[in-house]
Rosetta silent file (secondary structure, phi, psi, omega in degrees, C-alpha in Angstrom):
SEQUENCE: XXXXXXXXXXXXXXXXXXXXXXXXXXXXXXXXXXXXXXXXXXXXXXXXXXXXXXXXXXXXXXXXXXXXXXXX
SCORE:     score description
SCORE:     0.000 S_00000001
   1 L     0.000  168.808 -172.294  -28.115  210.879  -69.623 S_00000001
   2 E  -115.661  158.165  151.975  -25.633  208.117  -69.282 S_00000001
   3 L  -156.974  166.450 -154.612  -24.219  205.411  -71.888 S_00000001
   4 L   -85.876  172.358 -173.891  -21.527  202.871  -71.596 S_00000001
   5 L   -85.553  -37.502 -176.906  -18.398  203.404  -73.014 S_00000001
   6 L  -141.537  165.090 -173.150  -18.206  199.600  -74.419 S_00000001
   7 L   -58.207   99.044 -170.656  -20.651  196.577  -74.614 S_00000001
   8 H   -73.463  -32.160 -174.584  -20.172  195.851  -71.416 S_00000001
   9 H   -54.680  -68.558 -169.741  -22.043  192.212  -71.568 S_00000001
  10 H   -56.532   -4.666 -172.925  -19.705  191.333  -74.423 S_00000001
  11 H   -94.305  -58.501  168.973  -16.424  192.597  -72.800 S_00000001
  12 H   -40.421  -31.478 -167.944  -17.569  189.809  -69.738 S_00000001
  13 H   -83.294  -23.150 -163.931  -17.880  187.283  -71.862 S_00000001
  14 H   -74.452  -37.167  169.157  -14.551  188.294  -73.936 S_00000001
  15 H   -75.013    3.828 -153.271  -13.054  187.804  -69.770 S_00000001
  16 L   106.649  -28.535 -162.514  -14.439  184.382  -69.148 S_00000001
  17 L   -90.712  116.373 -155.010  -17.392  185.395  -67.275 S_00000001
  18 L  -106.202  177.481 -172.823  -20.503  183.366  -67.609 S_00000001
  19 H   -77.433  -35.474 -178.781  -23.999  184.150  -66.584 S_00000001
  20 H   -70.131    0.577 -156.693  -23.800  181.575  -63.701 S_00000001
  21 H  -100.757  -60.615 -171.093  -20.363  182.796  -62.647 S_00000001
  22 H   -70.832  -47.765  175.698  -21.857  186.634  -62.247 S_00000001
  23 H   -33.527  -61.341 -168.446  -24.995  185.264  -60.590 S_00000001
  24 H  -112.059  -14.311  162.660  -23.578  183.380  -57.905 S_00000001
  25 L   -69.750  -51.289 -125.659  -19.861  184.769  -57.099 S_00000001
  26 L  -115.082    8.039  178.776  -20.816  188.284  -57.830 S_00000001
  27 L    56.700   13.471 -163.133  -24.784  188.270  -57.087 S_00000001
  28 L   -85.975  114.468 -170.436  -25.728  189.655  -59.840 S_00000001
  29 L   -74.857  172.505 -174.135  -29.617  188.833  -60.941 S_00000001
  30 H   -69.303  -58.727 -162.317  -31.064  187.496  -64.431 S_00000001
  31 H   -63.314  -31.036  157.793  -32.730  190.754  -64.949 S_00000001
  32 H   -60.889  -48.095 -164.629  -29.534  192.814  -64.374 S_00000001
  33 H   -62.500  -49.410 -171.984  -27.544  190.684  -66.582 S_00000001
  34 H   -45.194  -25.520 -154.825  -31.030  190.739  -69.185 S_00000001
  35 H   -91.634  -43.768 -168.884  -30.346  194.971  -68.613 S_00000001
  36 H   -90.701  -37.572  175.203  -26.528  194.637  -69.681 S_00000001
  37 H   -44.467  -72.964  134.781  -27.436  192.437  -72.458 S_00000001
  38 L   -16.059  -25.248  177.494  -29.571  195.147  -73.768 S_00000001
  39 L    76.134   20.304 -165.398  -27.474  197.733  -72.990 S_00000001
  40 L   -91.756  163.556  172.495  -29.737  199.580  -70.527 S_00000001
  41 L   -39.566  123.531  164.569  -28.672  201.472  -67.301 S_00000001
  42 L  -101.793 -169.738  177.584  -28.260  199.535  -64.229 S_00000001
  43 L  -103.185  177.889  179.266  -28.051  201.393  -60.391 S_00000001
  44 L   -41.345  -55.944  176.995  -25.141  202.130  -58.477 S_00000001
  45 H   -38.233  -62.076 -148.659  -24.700  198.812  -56.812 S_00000001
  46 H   -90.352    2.629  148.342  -24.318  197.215  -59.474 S_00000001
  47 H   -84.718  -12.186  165.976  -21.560  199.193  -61.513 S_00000001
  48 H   -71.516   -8.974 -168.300  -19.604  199.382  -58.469 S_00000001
  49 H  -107.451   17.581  159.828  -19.501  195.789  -58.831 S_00000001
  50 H   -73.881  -39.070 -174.733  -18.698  196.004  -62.846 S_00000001
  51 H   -74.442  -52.604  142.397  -15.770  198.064  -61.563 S_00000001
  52 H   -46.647  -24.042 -173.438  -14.950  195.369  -59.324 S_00000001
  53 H   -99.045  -28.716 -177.597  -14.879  192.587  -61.903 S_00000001
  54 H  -117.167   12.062  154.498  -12.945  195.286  -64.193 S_00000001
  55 L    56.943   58.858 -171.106  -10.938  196.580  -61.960 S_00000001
  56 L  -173.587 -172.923 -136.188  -11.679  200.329  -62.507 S_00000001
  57 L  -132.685  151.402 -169.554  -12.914  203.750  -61.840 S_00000001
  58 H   -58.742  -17.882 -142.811  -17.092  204.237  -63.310 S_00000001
  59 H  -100.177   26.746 -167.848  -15.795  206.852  -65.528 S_00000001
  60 H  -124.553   -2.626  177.200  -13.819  203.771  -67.657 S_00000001
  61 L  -119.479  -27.262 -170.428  -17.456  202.477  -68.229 S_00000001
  62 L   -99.907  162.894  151.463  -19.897  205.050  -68.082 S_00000001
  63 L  -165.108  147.363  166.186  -19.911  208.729  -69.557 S_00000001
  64 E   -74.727  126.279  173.720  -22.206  211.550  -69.395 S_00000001
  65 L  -125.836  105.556 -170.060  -24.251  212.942  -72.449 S_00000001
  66 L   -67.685  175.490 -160.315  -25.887  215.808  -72.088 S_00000001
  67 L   -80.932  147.832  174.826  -29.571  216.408  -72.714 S_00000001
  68 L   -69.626   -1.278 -164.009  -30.388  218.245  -76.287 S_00000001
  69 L   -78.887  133.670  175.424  -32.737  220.176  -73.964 S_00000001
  70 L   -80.741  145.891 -179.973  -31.712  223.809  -73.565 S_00000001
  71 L   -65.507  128.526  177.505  -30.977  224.930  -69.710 S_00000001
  72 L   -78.852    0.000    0.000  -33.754  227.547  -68.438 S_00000001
């Protein structure tokens, strides 16, 4: 599983970045934003374009946690 490293919704707003700002520069939809808000996973698109706004590599947002499940 994945989780973020930092709020990411609160680290945009902490840059300036408003919901209408990510909407319409950056495309980004209400339900995505609703998703960061929330903390939940988004897809691929849309953290390359987190990385774009923060100017970084995924692994400065994201990290891997592995599953409690043991490997067969």
């Amino acid at each position: 599983m994945f989780e973020y490293k930092f709020k990411v919704w609160e680290k945009l707003k902490e840059k300036g970045y408003t919901q209408k700002t990510l909407m319409q520069k950056y495309k980004l939809s209400a339900g995505t934003l609703d998703m960061l808000r929330k903390e939940k996973m988004i897809g691929i698109n849309v953290l390359d374009t987190l990385c774009t706004i923060f100017k970084c590599q995924p692994n400065a947002i994201i990290r891997h946690v592995p599953d409690e499940t043991p490997e067969k």
